[in-house]
Structure formats: structure tokens, C-alpha cells
N, C-alpha and C positions, 0 to 999 in steps of 0.2 A: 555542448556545442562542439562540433568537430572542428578540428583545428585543418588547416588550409593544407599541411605536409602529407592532410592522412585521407582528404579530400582528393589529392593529387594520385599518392598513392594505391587508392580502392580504381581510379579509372582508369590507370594505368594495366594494373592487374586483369581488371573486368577485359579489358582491352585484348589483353595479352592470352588469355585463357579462352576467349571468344573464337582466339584463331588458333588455337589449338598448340600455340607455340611453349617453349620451354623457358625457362629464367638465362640459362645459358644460353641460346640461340639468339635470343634477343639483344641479351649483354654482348656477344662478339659480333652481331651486327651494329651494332652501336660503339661499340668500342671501350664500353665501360666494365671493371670489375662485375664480376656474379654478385660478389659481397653487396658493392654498392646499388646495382639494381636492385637486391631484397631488401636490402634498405629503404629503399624510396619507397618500393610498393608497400610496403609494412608502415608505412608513414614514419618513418625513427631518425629518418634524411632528408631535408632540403633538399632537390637538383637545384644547380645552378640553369640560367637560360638557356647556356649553349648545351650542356648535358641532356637537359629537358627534350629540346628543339633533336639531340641526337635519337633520342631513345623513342619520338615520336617518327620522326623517318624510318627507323628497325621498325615499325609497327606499322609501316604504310598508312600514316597518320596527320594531317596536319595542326599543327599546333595551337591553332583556332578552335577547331572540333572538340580537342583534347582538355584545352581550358575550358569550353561552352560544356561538355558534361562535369568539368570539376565546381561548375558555377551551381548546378543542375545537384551536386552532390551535396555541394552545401546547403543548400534551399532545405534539401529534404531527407538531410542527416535522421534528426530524430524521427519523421516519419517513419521512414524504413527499416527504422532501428527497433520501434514499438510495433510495426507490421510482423516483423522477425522473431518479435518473443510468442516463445509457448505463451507466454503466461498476460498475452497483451491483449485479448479478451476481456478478463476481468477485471472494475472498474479500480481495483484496489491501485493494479499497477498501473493504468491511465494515470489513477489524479497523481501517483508520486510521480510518474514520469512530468506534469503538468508543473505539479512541486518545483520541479528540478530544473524545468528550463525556467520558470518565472522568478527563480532564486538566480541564474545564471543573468539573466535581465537586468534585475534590479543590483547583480554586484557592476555589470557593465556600463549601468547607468550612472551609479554614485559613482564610480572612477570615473567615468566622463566629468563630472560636474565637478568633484577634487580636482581634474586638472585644469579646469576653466578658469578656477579661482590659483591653483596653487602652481601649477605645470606639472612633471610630471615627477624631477629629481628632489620635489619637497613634501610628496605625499609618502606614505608608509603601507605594510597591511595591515596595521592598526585602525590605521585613518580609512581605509578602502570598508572595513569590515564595519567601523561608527557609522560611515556614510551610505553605505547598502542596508541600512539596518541588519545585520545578520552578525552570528557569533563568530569568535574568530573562527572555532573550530567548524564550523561551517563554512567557511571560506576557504579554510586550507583543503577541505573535502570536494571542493571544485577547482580551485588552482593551489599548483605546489606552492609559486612562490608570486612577485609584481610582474617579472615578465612574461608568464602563462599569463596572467589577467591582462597585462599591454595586448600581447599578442592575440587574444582570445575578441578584444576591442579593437584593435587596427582590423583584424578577419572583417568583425560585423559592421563596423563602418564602410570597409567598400562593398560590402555586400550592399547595405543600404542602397549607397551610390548605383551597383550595378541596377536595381531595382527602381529606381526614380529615372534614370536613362532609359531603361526598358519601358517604361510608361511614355515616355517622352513622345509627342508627334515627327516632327522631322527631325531629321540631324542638328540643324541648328538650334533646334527645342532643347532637341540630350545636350548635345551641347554646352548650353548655357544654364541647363540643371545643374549639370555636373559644374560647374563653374561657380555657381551664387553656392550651391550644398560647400563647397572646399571654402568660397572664401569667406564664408559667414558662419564660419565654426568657430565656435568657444574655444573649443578646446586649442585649436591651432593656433588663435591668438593669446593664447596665454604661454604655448610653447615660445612663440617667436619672444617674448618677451623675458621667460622664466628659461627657459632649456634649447636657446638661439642651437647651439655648438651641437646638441642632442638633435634638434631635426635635421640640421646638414648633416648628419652622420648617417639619418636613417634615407635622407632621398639620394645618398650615394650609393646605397645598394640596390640597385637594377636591376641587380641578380634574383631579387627577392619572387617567388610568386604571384605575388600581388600586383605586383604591377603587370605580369600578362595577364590575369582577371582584369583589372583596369582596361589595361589593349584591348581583350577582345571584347571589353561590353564598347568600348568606343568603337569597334571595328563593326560590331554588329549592326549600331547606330547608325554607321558611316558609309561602309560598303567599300572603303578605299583604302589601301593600305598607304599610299603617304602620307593621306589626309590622319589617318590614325598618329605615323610619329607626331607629324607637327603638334595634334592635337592633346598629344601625351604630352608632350615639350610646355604646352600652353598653361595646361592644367599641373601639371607638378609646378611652375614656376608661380603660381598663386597658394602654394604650400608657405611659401615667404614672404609671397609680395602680394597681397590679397587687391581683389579690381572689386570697384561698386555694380550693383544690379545692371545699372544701364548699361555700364562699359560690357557687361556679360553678355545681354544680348547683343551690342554693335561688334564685339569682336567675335561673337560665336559666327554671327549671321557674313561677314567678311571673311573668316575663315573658312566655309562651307562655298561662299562666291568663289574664292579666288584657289580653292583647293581641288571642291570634292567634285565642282564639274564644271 
């Protein structure tokens, strides 16, 4: 599974090389170190938002675009990745490539289900590798250590989310998808309980990429940019304080009244 930094990184680049520009042309329109730009495109760096939002203006880019192809990147990582190999023709490398993501699945899934029960500061890679069925040494062969496998899980979770939204009929549909998917997670009710102090830590970084994948599948839904903050406001604030189905759709549907038009 590509990780979100390197998702970020490859559309930046594809971006950047498109227009035939240079790594420094770019960095001194933007205002950031060379160092850091090849960072980022190499995926080996995080940008923060406002760095991001810089490096997508040096590229005559909006930031919307620039996350809808990192969304676009992620979807079809491994496709493009076995389209790319000499050797992705024969069926040998198919089934391991197959192998491989459905080992990455099933380690994402027993972590999910460890934190349901445990949250997340009481499981191990012990515990992660019992619960996936898979050896350890197989586990450390797809992540170094717990926070590649967090993080490899926060990725495919909003991916999900992006993907249920994307189905969604109208805005107040996504909406209120996105709304029951957040507050009727296991996993998040076991954090609120077991690692309270661990999720307000993670929903104070805003800086994170994730949350402008979030933005833009809401914005894509939406078509509004203020309607988007509120509705980012709405949905992180049931990261803690989770609302019933019905309250989902009455506040999706009055949200969308009194916002988006």
C-alpha cells in the first residue's frame, strides 16, 4: 500500500516534470528549500498545509486538483505498479503481487479489530501479527514498526470514507455517509475510551494530509468551499462525540439547507 507522503509526492513531481520545470524553479517560487521540495516529491517528507497549498500555487495548481489526483494515486498504486513491471505479465508475479496486498489487508484488518477491543496504546506487534494470522517475520516485511501499520490504516480508512462519499447521491447523502461510517466505528469507540489523550493529539494536527483528502472528497460532494469547512468541523467533532443515524441524516440534510445553497 502506498503511503499517503509518497502519493503526495509522485503527483507533485508528475506535475512538476509535466511542465517541464526544474526542482529549483519551483522551490524559489514557492519559497521552500530545494532539499525540502525533493523531499516531498520522493515522499521521505510530509508538507505541512500551508507549504503544500505554497508549492501547489509555484505550479499553477489548485489544491483541490492536486489532492483529487493524490486520491486518484492512491486508488491505483498497485495497479500502476504491476502495469510498470517487465515482469507483470506472468502469472507467477500476479498471484505474489495478489499475495501481497491481501497479506497487507488482512494485517489492516486484525489491527482494526485489536483496537476495537483493546485501543491502540495496549496492542503490540505481537498482538497485530496473532491477530492477522501472519508470522512476525512477515509483518515486519510490510511494516517497520506499529506506527507504519497505524498509519498504513488511518491511509485506508479515509480512503474507504473517500469511496462511500463518492457513491453517495447528493451532498446531504455523502454527507451523512461520511457521518454514520465515523461515528459507528469500533475502532474510535474504543479509542475514546482506551487512548482519550492519543485522539486529541491526532485531531490537532491539521497539518496532516489527510485531512485535505478528507476536504476534497467533501468538496467534491459539495461544490462549496464554506460548506466544506463547516462540514469538516462537523465530521472531525464526531471523532469524540459520536451522533445516532438519524441525528446523521437531520444534521447532514440542515447542513446542506442552510449552507450549501
Amino acid at each position: 500500500m502506498a503511503l499517503l507522503r509518497e502519493a503526495v509526492g509522485h503527483t507533485l513531481r508528475d506535475a512538476r516534470t509535466s511542465q517541464s520545470r526544474t526542482l529549483r524553479d519551483v522551490a524559489r517560487q514557492a519559497r521552500v528549500s530545494l532539499g525540502y521540495l525533493s523531499e516531498v516529491e520522493r515522499g521521505q517528507k510530509e508538507a505541512s498545509s500551508e507549504l503544500l497549498n505554497a508549492i501547489c500555487e509555484a505550479l499553477g495548481l489548485t489544491l483541490s486538483s492536486v489532492m483529487t489526483g493524490v486520491t486518484h494515486e492512491l486508488k491505483n498504486s498497485n495497479l500502476v505498479k504491476a502495469q510498470s513491471s517487465p515482469l507483470s505479465t506472468q502469472p507467477k508475479y500476479a498471484l505474489q503481487g495478489g499475495i501481497h496486498r491481501r497479506t497487507e489487508s488482512a494485517i489492516l484488518e486484525g489491527t482494526k479489530s485489536l483496537i476495537a477491543l483493546h485501543g491502540i496504546s495496549n496492542i503490540s506487534m505481537i498482538d497485530i501479527a496473532d491477530a492477522s494470522e501472519v508470522s512476525r517475520a512477515t509483518l515486519y516485511n510490510h511494516y517497520r514498526d506499529k506506527n507504519a501499520v497505524l498509519e498504513a490504516l488511518v491511509t485506508a480508512e479515509v480512503e474507504k470514507l473517500v469511496d462511500l462519499a463518492g457513491r453517495a447521491g447528493t451532498p446531504a447523502d455523502a454527507l451523512e455517509t461520511l457521518s454514520k461510517a465515523i461515528s459507528a466505528d469500533t475502532a474510535l469507540a474504543a479509542m475514546r475510551i482506551h487512548d482519550a489523550q492519543v485522539l486529541i493529539a491526532i485531531m490537532s494536527h491539521a497539518e496532516n494530509p489527510l485531512y485535505l483528502v478528507l476536504a476534497t472528497c467533501i468538496y467534491e460532494a459539495t461544490k462549496s468551499e464554506a460548506g466544506t469547512g463547516l462540514a469538516m468541523r462537523w465530521l472531525l467533532g464526531q471523532v469524540t462525540q459520536p451522533i445516532t443515524p438519524k441525528q446523521s441524516r437531520e444534521q447532514a440534510e440542515l447542513l446542506v439547507e442552510r449552507t450549501l445553497f
